[in-house]
C-alpha positions as CSV (number, residue, x, y, z in Angstrom):
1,X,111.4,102.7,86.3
2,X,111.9,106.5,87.1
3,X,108.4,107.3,86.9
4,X,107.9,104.7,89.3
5,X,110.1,106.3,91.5
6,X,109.0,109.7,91.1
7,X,105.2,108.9,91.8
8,X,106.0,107.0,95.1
9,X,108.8,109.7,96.0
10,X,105.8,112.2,95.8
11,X,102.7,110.8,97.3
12,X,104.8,109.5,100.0
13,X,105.7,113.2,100.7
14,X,102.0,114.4,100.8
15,X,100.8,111.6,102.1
16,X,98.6,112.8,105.6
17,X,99.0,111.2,109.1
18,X,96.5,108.5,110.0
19,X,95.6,110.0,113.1
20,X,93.1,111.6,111.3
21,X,89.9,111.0,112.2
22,X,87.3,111.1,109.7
23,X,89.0,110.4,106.2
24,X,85.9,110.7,103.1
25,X,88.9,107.9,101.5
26,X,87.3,104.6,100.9
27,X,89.9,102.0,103.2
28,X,92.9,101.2,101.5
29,X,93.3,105.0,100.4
30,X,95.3,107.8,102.1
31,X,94.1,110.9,102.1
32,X,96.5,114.5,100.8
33,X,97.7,116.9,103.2
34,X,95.0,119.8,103.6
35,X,92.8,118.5,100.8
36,X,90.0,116.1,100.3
37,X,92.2,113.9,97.4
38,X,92.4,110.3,98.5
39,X,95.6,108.5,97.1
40,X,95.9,104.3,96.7
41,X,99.8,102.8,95.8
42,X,99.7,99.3,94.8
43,X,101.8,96.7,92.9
44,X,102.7,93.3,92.7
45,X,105.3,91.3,91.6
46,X,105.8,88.0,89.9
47,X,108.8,85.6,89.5
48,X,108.6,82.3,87.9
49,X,111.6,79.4,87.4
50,X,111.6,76.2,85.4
51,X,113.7,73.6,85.2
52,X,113.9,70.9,82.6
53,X,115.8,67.7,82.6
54,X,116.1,65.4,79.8
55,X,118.4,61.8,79.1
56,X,121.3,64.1,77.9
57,X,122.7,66.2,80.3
58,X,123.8,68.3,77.4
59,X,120.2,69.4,77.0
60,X,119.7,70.6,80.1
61,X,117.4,73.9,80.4
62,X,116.3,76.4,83.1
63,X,114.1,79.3,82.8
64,X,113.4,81.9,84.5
65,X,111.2,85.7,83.9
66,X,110.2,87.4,86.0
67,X,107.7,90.7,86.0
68,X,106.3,93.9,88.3
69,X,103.8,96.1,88.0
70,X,103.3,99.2,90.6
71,X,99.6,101.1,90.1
72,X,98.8,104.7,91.7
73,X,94.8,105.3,92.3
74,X,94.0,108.6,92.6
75,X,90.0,109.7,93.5
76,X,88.2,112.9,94.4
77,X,85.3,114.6,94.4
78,X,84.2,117.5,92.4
79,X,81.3,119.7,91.8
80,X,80.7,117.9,88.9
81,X,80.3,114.4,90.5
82,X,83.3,111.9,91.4
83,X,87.1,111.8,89.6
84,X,89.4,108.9,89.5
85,X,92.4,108.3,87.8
86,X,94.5,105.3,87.3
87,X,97.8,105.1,86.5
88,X,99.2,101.3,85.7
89,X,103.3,100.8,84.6
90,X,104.5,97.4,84.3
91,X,104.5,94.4,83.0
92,X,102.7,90.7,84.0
93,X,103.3,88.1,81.7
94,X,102.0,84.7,82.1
C-alpha cells in the first residue's frame, strides 16, 4: 500500500493545469509539467457480503472480502516510436 501512496503522492505533484490548451494526451490522461509525458490514475474497488441462514441458528454464516486495485498509465512519445508503461497493484478476486 505505500507504493500506492507514493505514485499518487507524485503524479499528483507534477500533474499540469487543465487550462492547457492543446494536450497530445489521449482524454482521460493528464499531461507532466513542461514535458510532453501524459499520465492516466485509475482503480477500482470491490466489496462483496453474504449472508447464509439455515434451520439452526447455530449455523448461521456471513461472509464478507473485499478487494482494490489502483493502476498508473504512463505514455509518451519517443524518437523511436510510442512508449507506454503500466503499472497494476492489487488485488480483484471473484
Amino acid at each position: 500500500m505505500k507504493w500506492i501512496a507514493a505514485i499518487a503522492a507524485l503524479s499528483s505533484l507534477a500533474l499540469a493545469s487543465p487550462s492547457q490548451a492543446a494536450s497530445p494526451c489521449p482524454p482521460g490522461f493528464a499531461q507532466l509539467q513542461a514535458s510532453d509525458t501524459c499520465v492516466r490514475i485509475s482503480g477500482r474497488v470491490r466489496a462483496d457480503a453474504l449472508a447464509g441462514s439455515s434451520r439452526f441458528r447455530a449455523s448461521d454464516s456471513v461472509r464478507m472480502q473485499a478487494g482494490a486495485r489502483i493502476q498508473l498509465d504512463v505514455r509518451k512519445q519517443t524518437e523511436y516510436g510510442p512508449f507506454r508503461a503500466v503499472i497494476a497493484v492489487g488485488d480483484l478476486r471473484r
